[in-house]
Structure formats: structure tokens, C-alpha cells
N, C-alpha and C positions, 0 to 999 in steps of 0.2 A: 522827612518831608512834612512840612505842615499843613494842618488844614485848607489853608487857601490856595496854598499848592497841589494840594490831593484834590480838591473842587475842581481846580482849571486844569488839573491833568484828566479828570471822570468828563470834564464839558467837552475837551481835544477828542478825546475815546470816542463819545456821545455822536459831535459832528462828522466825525471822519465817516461811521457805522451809517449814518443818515446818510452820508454824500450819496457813498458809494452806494446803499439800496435806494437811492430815488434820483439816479443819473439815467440818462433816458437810455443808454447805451445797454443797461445793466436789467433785467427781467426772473424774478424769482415765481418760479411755479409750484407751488407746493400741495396743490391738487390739482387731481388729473385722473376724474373719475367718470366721465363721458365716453362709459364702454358699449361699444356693438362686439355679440359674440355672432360670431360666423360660421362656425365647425360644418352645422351642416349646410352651409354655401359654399364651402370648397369644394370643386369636382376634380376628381381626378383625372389625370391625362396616363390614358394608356397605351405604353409603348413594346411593342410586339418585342419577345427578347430574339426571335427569331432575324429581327431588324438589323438590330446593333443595341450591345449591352453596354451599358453603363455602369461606373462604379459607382460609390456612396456620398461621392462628396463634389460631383460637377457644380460647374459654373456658367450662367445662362446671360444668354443678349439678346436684343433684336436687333435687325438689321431688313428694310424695307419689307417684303412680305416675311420672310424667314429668322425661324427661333433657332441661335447656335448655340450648342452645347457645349463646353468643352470640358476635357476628362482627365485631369493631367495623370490620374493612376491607372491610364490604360495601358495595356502592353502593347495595343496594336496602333490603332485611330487614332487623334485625338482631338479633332473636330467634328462636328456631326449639326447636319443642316437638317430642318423637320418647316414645312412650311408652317407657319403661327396661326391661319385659321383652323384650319382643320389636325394639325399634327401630326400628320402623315411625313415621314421620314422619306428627304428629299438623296442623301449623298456622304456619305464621309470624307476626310482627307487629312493630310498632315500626318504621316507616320511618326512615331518615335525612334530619333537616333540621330546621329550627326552630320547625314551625307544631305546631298542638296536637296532640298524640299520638304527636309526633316524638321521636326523639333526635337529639341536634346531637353530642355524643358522648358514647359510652357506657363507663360504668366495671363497678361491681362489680354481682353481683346475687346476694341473699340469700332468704332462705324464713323463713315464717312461716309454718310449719306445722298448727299450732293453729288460724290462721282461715283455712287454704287461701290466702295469698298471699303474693306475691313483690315486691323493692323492686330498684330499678333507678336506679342512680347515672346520670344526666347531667353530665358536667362541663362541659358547654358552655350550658347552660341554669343551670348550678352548683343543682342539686336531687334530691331526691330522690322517683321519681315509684315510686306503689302498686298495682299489677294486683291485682284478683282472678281467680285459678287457673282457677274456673267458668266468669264470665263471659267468659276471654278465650278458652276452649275453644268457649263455643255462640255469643258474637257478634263477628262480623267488625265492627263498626263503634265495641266496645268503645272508649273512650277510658278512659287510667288519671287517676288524681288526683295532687298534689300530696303526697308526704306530707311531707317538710321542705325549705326553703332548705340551701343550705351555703355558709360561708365563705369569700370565697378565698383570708383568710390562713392560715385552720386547718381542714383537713376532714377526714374519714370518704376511705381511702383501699378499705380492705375490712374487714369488719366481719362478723360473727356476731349476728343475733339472737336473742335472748332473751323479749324481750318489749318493749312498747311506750315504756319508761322503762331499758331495760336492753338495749345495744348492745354488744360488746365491738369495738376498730376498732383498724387501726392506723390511727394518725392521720399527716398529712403536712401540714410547716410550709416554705412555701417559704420562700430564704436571698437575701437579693439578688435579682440577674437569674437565675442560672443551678446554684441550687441547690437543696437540701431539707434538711431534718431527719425523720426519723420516729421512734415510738414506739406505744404504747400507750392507749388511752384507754377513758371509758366513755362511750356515746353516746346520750343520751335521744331518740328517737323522735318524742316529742310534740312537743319544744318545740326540739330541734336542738341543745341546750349539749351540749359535749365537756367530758369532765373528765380532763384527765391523770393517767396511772398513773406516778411517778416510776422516770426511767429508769437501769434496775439496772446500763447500763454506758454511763456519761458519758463513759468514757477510751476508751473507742473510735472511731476515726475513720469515719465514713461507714459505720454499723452498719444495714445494710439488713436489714429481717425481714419474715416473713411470723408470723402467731400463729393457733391453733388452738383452743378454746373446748370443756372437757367438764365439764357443772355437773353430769351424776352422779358423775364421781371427784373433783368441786369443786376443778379446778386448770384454765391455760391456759399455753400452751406457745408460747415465742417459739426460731423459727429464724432462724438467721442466714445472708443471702444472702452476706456479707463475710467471717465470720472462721469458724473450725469451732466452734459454740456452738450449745447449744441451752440456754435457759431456762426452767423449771417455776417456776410461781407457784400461790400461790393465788388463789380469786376476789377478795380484798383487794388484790391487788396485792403480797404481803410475799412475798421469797425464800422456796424452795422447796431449790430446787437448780439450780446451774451446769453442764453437762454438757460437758467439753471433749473433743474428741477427738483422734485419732492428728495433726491436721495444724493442731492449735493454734497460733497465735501472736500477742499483741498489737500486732503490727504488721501492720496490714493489706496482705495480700500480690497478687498479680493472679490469683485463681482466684476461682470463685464457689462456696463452700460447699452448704449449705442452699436448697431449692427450695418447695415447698407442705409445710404441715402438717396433718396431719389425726387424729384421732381415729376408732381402727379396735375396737370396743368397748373393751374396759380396757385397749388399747395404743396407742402414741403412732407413725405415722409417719408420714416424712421424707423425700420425695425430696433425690435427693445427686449434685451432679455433683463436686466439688473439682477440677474443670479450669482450664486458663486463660480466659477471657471473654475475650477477645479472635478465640477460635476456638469452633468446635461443640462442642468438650470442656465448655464450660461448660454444655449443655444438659442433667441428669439422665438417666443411665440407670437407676439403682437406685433401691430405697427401704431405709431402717434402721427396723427395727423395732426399739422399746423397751417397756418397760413406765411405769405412772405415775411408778414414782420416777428415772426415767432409765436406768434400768440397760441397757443393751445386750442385744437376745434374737438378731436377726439381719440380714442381709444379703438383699434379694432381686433377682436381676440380672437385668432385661426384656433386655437387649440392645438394645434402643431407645431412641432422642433421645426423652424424654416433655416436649412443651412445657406440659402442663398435665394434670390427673386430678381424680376424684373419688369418694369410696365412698357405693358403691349399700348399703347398710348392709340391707334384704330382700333382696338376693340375693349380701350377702356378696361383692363384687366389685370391684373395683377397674376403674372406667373411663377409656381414657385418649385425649390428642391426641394422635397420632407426628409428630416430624419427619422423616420416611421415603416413601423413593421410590415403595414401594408400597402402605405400608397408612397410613390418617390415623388411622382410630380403630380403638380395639382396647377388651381388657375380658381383664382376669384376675381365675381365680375362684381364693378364697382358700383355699375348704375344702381342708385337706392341706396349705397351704403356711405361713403363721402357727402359731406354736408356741403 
């Protein structure tokens, strides 16, 4: 190659590098050091074990007044209702096993607000079963319904509803014996079709995410478990914006990014471990708060392994599971702390 050809190949390099860091789509953050520590603002939530015990690693929702627990390593229960203001332990349900009203095992579980109920993924039944809130409050002998089949080649891994015709999921496509694919999808209710959202980053290897659904800022937000990415779309499915930050890199490295997403009113956050997985570093202690269009507002450090959370959105709180010796559940209140 000659000179003038190695020139105008360095100017090709040059422009392509330019394009793409100052395309409006495209957001490099490479500091993000706007930390609030909080340790001693988390209080704990203390639950009688005389109540009902829990194992180490539940999963937590709201749903109108009431915080649900669920446990999938329980032998007995595996739902568990506690009202959200006060945490007083409301009822249990959902036996483990495979006869009617059982779960064989339990996946995600969503709220439908609007008619007071809750959906409850079985992967081992492969369906989707429907409580209502009320009755499962005044009757013990409540049995839920059927509300969709699932696939076993393509399902609803966790999902957001919307409405009866309008699911937002990620979806999970197993590979073989001993793999996956996931992405995005839109999940009809009624009738159970998935309709994929084309995925915005094909050239990523084993791009694990979690996505977060906000139809009044009409955007949904994909975190990435694998690489340090976050994604804003609209509800179409069309780029938004890319959000890379400080520990970027398209070769997937052995840390895990990106934890739960959530929509905390017109802000977007993210628990955040960027440790190795291989060790407890990879468990989240932080959350990143952003605004809608990505932009970076702040840091906030629990000082705790948070295996899982959720926002109590009436009382402004952030509720959480600890991996910790001494407390499991805890709850931080946001008033003061969010910018």
C-alpha cells in the first residue's frame, strides 16, 4: 500500500470512529462518579420467622396495597402476601407440585392493576396461571385459572403488562441442549403469540438483559447483564439511544454489568454490580440513576449484596432482598436521595 493509500485508509478509520461517537443515537459515559452512600438509610423489614420463612434468594413485586414475595426454593408455600405499608404478613398460597392450584415451578410474576390481578409463570406446568387479588385475600380454597399455554421453544421469560393484548417480555429461545438466546418481545395475553422486537445488538455474544417498561415517557429500557449497556427504545421497538459506560467493551468480559430495571417516575434505574461472576462481586450493591434520554444523574451505594428490589412507587421506596448475614429485607426511602 502506498502512502496516499495508507492516508486515505487512516482518514476512512478516522471518519467511521467520529461518525459513530457523535451520532445522536450513540452516548459514551465514561464517568459516573455522583455517588450518594446510604448504608445507614436502609432500614430493615422485619419478618417474624414464626410467620412464614423464607429462603435466600426470593423475588419481590407490588401489587396495589400488597408486597408479594415469592420463593421458588420453598418446599411448602410459594407465594406470600405482606401488606407494603406496614409489612405485616397478609396470607400464603400456591403450593408446590403438580395437582390443580399447584405450582411445579415458579417463574415470573406480574400485576394487572387495573382489574386487581396478578399472573404467575409455571415453567413446569409451561403456563401461565391468573389470581385474582380479592379472592385470593378472603378465600383459602381460591383456585387460579389458566390464563395462557407457553412454548417450550419460545416464551415469556419476564414481562410487563400492559394490557390483555399488550405484554412487553423478554423472551428466551433455547440453543441446543445447554443454551439460550434472549431478547425482546410483545406478548398477547389472550392468545399467547410472541412477536419479536428486532435485536438492536446481534454482534454481541451471550447479551443477557433484564428490560423495564414506561408507557407514560413512551420508552422501554434494556439492561445488560453481560456487557456495560443500557438501551432506550421506543414503544415500537426503534432505537432510542445506546448508553455505554465507563467499562465498555464489545468483547464480552467475565463481570456482570447490569442487574433489575426499573422506572422510578421520569427516571430510569439500574442496579449495578461490574464485578467478576464468578465471586459475590457480581451480586449489585448500587443503583445508577438516569434520566429518560440516558444521561447519567447519579450513583447510589446501599453497601449491600441486593439479590433482587422493587419500587413501592406510594411510598416512594425502594424495596429490597439482602444477601447479608444480618438483615434479608430492607427498604429505602427515596425522598432526599434522587435528584
Amino acid at each position: 500500500m502506498n502512502n496516499i493509500n495508507k492516508l486515505l485508509y487512516l482518514l476512512f478509520i478516522v471518519l467511521c470512529w467520529s461518525c459513530t461517537h457523535n451520532s445522536k443515537t450513540e452516548k459514551y459515559q465514561n464517568k459516573r462518579d455522583s455517588v450518594v452512600h446510604v448504608r445507614k438509610k436502609v432500614t430493615e423489614i422485619v419478618i417474624p420467622e414464626n410467620e412464614v420463612l423464607l429462603g435466600i434468594l426470593p423475588n419481590l413485586y407490588i401489587i396495589d396495597n400488597y408486597l408479594i414475595i415469592s420463593d421458588s426454593r420453598s418446599d411448602g408455600k410459594l407465594i406470600h402476601v405482606f401488606n407494603k405499608h406496614t409489612f405485616n404478613y397478609v396470607i400464603s398460597l400456591a403450593e408446590r407440585g403438580q395437582g390443580p392450584g399447584e405450582i411445579a415451578n415458579i417463574g415470573h410474576i406480574a400485576s394487572d392493576e387495573v382489574h386487581r390481578k396478578f399472573y404467575v409463570s409455571d415453567h413446569g406446568k409451561q403456563a401461565i396461571f391468573s389470581y385474582d387479588l380479592d379472592s385470593v385475600l378472603t378465600n383459602p380454597l381460591y383456585m387460579p385459572e389458566v390464563k395462557i399455554k407457553m412454548d417450550k421453544g419460545l416464551f415469556p421469560d419476564r414481562y410487563q403488562y400492559i394490557n390483555d393484548t399488550l405484554s412487553y417480555c423478554r423472551i428466551i429461545e433455547p440453543i441446543g441442549n445447554a443454551s439460550f438466546q434472549d431478547g425482546v418481545g410483545l406478548l398477547n395475553m389472550n392468545t399467547g403469540e410472541i412477536k419479536r422486537i428486532k435485536n438492536k445488538h446481534s454482534n454481541l455474544e451471550k447479551n443477557r438483559i433484564t428490560i423495564a417498561v414506561s408507557i407514560e415517557n413512551g420508552i422501554y429500557v434494556e439492561a445488560s447483564y453481560s456487557y456495560d449497556l443500557l438501551t432506550i427504545c421506543n414503544l415500537d421497538g426503534d432505537l432510542k439511544y445506546n448508553i455505554y459506560g465507563p467499562n465498555w467493551n464489545s468483547i464480552r468480559d467475565m463481570k456482570s454489568h447490569y442487574g433489575k430495571v426499573v422506572f422510578i417516575k421520569n427516571k430510569i434505574c439500574a442496579s449495578c454490580a461490574q464485578g467478576d461472576f464468578q465471586t459475590n462481586e457480581y451480586i449489585p450493591t448500587k443503583f445508577l440513576v438516569f434520566d429518560i434520554n440516558g444521561n447519567y444523574i447519579q450513583t447510589i451505594e446501599t453497601g449491600y449484596w441486593i439479590t433482587d428490589y422493587c419500587y413501592d412507587e406510594g411510598n416512594n421506596r425502594i424495596i429490597m432482598c439482602l444477601n447479608d448475614a444480618e438483615i434479608q429485607f430492607a427498604y429505602l426511602d427515596l425522598n432526599g436521595i434522587i435528584k
